[in-house]
C-alpha positions, 0 to 999 in steps of 0.5 A, a space after each residue: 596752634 603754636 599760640 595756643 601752645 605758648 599761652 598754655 604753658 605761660 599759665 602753668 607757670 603763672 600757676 606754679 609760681 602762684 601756688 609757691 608764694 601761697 605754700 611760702 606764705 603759709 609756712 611763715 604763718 606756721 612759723 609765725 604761730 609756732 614762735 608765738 606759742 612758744 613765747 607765750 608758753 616760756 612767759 607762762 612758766 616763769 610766771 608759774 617759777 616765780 610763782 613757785 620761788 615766791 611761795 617758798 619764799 613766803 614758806 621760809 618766812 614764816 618758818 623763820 618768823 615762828 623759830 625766831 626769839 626775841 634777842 634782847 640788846 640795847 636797840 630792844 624796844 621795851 616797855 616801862 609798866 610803872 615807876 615808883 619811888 620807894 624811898 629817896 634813892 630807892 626806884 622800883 620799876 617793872 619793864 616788858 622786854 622784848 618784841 611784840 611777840 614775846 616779852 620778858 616781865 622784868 622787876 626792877 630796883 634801882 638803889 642809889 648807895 652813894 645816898 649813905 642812908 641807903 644801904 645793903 643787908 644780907 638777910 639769913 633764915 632765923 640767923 642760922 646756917 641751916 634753916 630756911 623760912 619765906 622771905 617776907 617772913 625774914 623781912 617782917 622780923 629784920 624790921 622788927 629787930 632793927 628799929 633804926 632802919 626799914 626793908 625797901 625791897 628785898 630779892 632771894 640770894 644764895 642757892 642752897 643744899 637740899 638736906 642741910 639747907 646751908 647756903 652755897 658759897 660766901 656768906 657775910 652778915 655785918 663782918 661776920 662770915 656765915 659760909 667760908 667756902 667757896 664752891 667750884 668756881 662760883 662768883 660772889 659778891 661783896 660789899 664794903 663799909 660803903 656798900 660798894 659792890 665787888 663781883 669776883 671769884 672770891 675765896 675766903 681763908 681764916 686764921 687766929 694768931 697769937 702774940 706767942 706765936 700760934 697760927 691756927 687755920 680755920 678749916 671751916 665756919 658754923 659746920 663740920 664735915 670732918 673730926 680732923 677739922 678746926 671749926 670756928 662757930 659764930 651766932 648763925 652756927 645755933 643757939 648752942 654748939 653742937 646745934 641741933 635744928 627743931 625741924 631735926 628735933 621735931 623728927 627726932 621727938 617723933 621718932 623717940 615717942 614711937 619708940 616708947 611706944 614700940 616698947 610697950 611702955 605702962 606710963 599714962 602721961 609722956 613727958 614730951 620736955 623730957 623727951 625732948 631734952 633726951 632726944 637732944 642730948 643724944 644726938 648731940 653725943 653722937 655729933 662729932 663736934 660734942 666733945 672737941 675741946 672749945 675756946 669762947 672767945 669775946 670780939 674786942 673789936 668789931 668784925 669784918 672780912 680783911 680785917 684784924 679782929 681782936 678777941 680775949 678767950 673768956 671760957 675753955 669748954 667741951 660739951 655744949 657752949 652757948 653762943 652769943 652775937 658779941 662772941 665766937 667759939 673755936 672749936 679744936 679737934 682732939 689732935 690739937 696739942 693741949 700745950 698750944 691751947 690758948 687759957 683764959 684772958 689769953 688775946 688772940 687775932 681773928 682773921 678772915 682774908 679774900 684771895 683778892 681785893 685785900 685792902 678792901 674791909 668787906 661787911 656783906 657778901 652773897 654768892 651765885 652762879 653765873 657771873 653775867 657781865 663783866 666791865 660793861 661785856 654781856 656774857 654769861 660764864 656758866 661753863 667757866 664756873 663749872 655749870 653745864 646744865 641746859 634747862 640752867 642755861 637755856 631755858 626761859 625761867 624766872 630768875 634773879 640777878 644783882 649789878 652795879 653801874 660803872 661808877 659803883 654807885 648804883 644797885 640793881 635788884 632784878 627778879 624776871 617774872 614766871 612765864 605767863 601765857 594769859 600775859 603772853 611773857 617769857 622766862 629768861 635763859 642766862 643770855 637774855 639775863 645777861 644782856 637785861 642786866 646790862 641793858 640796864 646800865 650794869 658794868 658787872 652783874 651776877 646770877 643768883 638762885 632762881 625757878 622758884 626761889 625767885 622772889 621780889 619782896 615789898 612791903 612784905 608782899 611778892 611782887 612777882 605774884 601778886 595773885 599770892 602775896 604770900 606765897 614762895 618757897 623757903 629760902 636760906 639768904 636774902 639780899 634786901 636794900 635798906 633805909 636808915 633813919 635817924 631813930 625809930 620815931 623818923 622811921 615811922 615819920 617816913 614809913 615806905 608806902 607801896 601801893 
């Protein structure tokens, strides 16, 4: 009995100790489970994070890559579209700049002016201050008045008012000044005997002396604004001083002949010569300038900007005095003491100065806005001279610059291109402008009228517009690189082909 007592509970024990090692080994395999779902589920959602942060990577990306734009500097990749020599010294080019994305359709001229048979002109509508025209139409009429020499290309210049289509800033055709003023701070550029180019913030200042003592200040040239001033008038003043422009003559004969109308008038025939001659003289009796008392004098030396120019008074004259291109008019106001007026075969001295650079002798000059690059820097400086418009400064438009190399011996004429979707190309704001000007090779550079003034005329045809040739807006002034030739007849031998 005792034995089977013993037997009995060393089996409960074997059985105890059984079911214990079972219960720990089922809890190390829960454990076990527990720990590798665990894992599995950590692994899972850094899956699904990197997942995630490489989703929004991909997001940030493309947002990127659609607010970038293409940046222009020396590493801008680009492509050269044709490179053609016009005349010996005379490249034009055409480039897209820019990434694949978006490019910049930029036409180039390229004048090397250390050739002295290549050289600069400064074109102005129909010779006056005043009157705009196309500028292949200027060009076609320069080459015909100038038979020594031949329009290569030529690029609009000056901005110019709307109204009294005068152009804005200097003004300088073959030594004589156009426009004196300076306009805020604007930069201009000028050119010497050797048509060297100087872009600065020039102002210009005139005075006529005398061997008696006389000092006359010359408020301004070819206008006046106020009866105080003293005005000098050259030939881009008018015909005739007062000048009265025929596209304000046309409005004016108009409005005469409703006038005669209005009145009820009996006469069958109107004589429109008469009424014309009426119609000027009236409006030149109320200009201001009218009756000021007027010195005709006669250039005895050739004129220039830095220069003394020696004149002989060869008329004294109120009214209506003609001009002509060997003489200027000093127009005096009626506060000017009659004593001091200078008489006939009197020799006076003409002089135009620049505030600086004096001892340079300037013959051409054009103004603009901004200056874009200044000794090899890219950097426009709209807000310096007084711009702060941001479709001027930011937006991608057709622009025109000019620039000269650092050895002053090259002269860029650059025109960008309208944007074009078909053409997949952009405008340019004044950054990019800046930075295709000095990508260019420009140590100084400067912005001139643009949107749709911008033109490239060859061979009388816009570049820029090769479905319209012809086309463009009217423009005051325009800068042009010329050929000289030996006489007309070495002209025609070397005639500029363009294809």
């Amino acid at each position: 009995m005792n034995q089977y007592r013993v037997n009995k509970n060393l089996f409960l024990v074997f059985l105890l100790v059984v079911s214990i090692t079972l219960i720990s080994i089922d809890v190390d395999n829960a454990e076990a489970k527990v720990k590798k779902k665990a894992k599995v589920t950590k692994v899972a959602k850094k899956k699904v994070v990197r997942k995630k942060t490489s989703t929004k990577k991909k997001r940030r990306k493309k947002n990127v890559a659609k607010a970038v734009v293409p940046k222009i500097s020396e590493k801008t990749p680009y492509q050269i579209v044709f490179s053609d020599t016009l005349q010996e010294g005379i490249i034009y080019k055409k480039y897209l700049i820019g990434s694949a994305e978006k490019k910049v359709a930029t036409h180039i001229i390229e004048a090397d002016i250390s050739n002295p048979e290549n050289q600069v002109a400064i074109l102005k509508a129909k010779n006056q201050i005043n009157e705009l025209e196309k500028l292949q139409i200027i060009s076609r009429i320069y080459d015909s008045l100038n038979l020594n020499t031949s329009i290569c290309a030529a690029v609009n210049a000056n901005f110019w008012r709307a109204g009294s289509n005068a152009p804005i800033g200097a003004v300088v055709v073959n030594g004589e000044v156009v426009e004196m003023n300076a306009y805020k701070n604007w930069s201009s550029a000028m050119f010497d005997s050797r048509n060297r180019m100087y872009i600065d913030r020039f102002s210009i200042t005139g005075t006529i002396t005398s061997n008696k003592g006389l000092l006359i200040t010359i408020d301004q040239v070819n206008r006046r604004s106020d009866s105080n001033q003293i005005v000098l008038y050259n030939q881009f003043g008018g015909d005739s001083i007062p000048y009265v422009s025929p596209a304000k003559l046309a409005y004016s004969l108009e409005a005469a002949l409703i006038g005669i109308e209005d009145k009820d008038t009996t006469d069958l025939i109107v004589d429109t010569s008469e009424v014309m001659r009426q119609v000027q003289l009236q409006r030149r009796m109320e200009a201001k300038e009218y009756s000021m008392p007027k010195l005709v004098l006669k250039y005895l030396t050739p004129p220039g900007v830095n220069k003394r120019i020696r004149c002989k008074v060869i008329a004294l004259d109120s009214f209506t005095v003609k001009t002509s291109p060997k003489t200027c008019i000093l127009s005096l106001n009626h506060n000017f003491p009659t004593y001091k007026i200078p008489k006939i075969g009197d020799t006076l001295t003409l002089k135009f100065q620049t505030n600086i650079y004096q001892g340079k002798i300037f013959q051409n000059a054009v103004c603009g806005t901004p200056r874009l690059v200044r000794n090899g820097v890219a950097n426009h400086e709209a807000e310096i001279e007084g711009s702060r418009s941001r479709r001027f400064i930011g937006s991608s438009l057709p622009r025109t610059a000019i620039g000269v190399n650092k050895a002053n011996t090259k002269i860029y004429l650059v025109v960008v291109e309208p944007g074009s979707v078909s053409k997949n190309t952009i405008g340019a704001n004044l950054k990019d402008m800046a930075e295709i000007m000095n990508l260019l090779g420009c140590q100084n550079a400067m912005n001139l009228d643009g949107g749709g003034s911008s033109i490239l005329s060859v061979n009388y045809q816009n570049q820029i517009k090769p479905d319209n040739p012809d086309g463009g807006r009217k423009i005051s002034v325009g800068l042009a690189i010329i050929k000289k030739f030996k006489n007309k007849y070495h002209r025609e031998a070397l005639k500029v082909v363009f294809d």
